[in-house]
C-alpha positions in Angstrom: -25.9 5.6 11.6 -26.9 3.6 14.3 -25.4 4.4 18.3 -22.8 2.6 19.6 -24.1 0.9 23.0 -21.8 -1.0 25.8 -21.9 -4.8 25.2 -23.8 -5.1 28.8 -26.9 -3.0 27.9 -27.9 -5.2 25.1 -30.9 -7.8 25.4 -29.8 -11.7 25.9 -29.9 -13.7 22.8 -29.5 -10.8 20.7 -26.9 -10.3 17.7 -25.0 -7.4 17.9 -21.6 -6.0 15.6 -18.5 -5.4 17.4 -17.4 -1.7 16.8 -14.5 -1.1 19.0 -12.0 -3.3 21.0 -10.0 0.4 22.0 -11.0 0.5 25.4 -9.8 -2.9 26.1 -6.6 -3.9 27.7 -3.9 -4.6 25.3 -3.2 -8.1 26.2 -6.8 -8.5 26.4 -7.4 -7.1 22.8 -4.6 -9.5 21.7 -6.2 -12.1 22.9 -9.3 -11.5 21.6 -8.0 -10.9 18.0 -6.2 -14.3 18.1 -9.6 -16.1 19.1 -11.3 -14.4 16.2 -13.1 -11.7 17.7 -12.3 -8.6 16.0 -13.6 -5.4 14.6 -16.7 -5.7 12.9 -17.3 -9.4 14.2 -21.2 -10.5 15.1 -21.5 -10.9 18.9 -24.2 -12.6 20.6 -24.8 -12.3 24.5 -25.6 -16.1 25.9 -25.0 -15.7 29.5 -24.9 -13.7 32.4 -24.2 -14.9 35.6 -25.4 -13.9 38.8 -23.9 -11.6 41.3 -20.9 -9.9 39.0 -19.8 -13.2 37.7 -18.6 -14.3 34.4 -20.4 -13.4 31.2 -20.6 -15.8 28.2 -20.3 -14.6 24.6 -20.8 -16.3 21.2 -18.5 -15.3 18.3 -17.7 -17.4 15.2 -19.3 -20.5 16.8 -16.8 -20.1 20.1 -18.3 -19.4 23.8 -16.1 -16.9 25.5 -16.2 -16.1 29.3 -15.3 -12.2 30.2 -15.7 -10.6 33.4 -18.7 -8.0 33.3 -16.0 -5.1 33.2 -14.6 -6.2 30.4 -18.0 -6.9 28.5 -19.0 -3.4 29.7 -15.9 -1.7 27.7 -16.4 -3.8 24.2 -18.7 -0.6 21.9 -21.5 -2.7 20.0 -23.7 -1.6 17.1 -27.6 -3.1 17.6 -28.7 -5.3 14.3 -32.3 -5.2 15.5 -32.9 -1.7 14.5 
């Protein structure tokens, strides 16, 4: 079974699965779930921005911004192995 990995430490452009939203904040979690991104979703890291700025996600053809502490907590699964 592959290792869950933070969200952060994975290569941009790649597709990863989301394993666990847990860590999250609740109201954060719920909003997440109501855009889509939930358990098990596919994930792919588009942007990072400079300096400890926003970070943009790709889920279910949406772009998401999250603040790099956030996309730190979110436990992916790597597809590429």
């Amino acid at each position: 079974m592959p290792e869950c990995i933070s969200l952060l430490r994975t290569p941009l452009g790649q597709i990863v699965r989301l394993q666990s939203l847990a860590p999250l904040h609740p109201s954060l979690r719920r909003r997440l779930t109501d855009m889509g991104i939930n358990e098990g979703s596919f994930i792919r890291l588009k942007k990072i921005s400079l300096l400890g700025g926003p970070i943009v996600i790709e889920c279910n053809g949406q772009l998401v911004g999250l603040r790099q502490n956030q996309v730190k907590q979110l436990e992916v699964v790597p597809t590429w192995t």
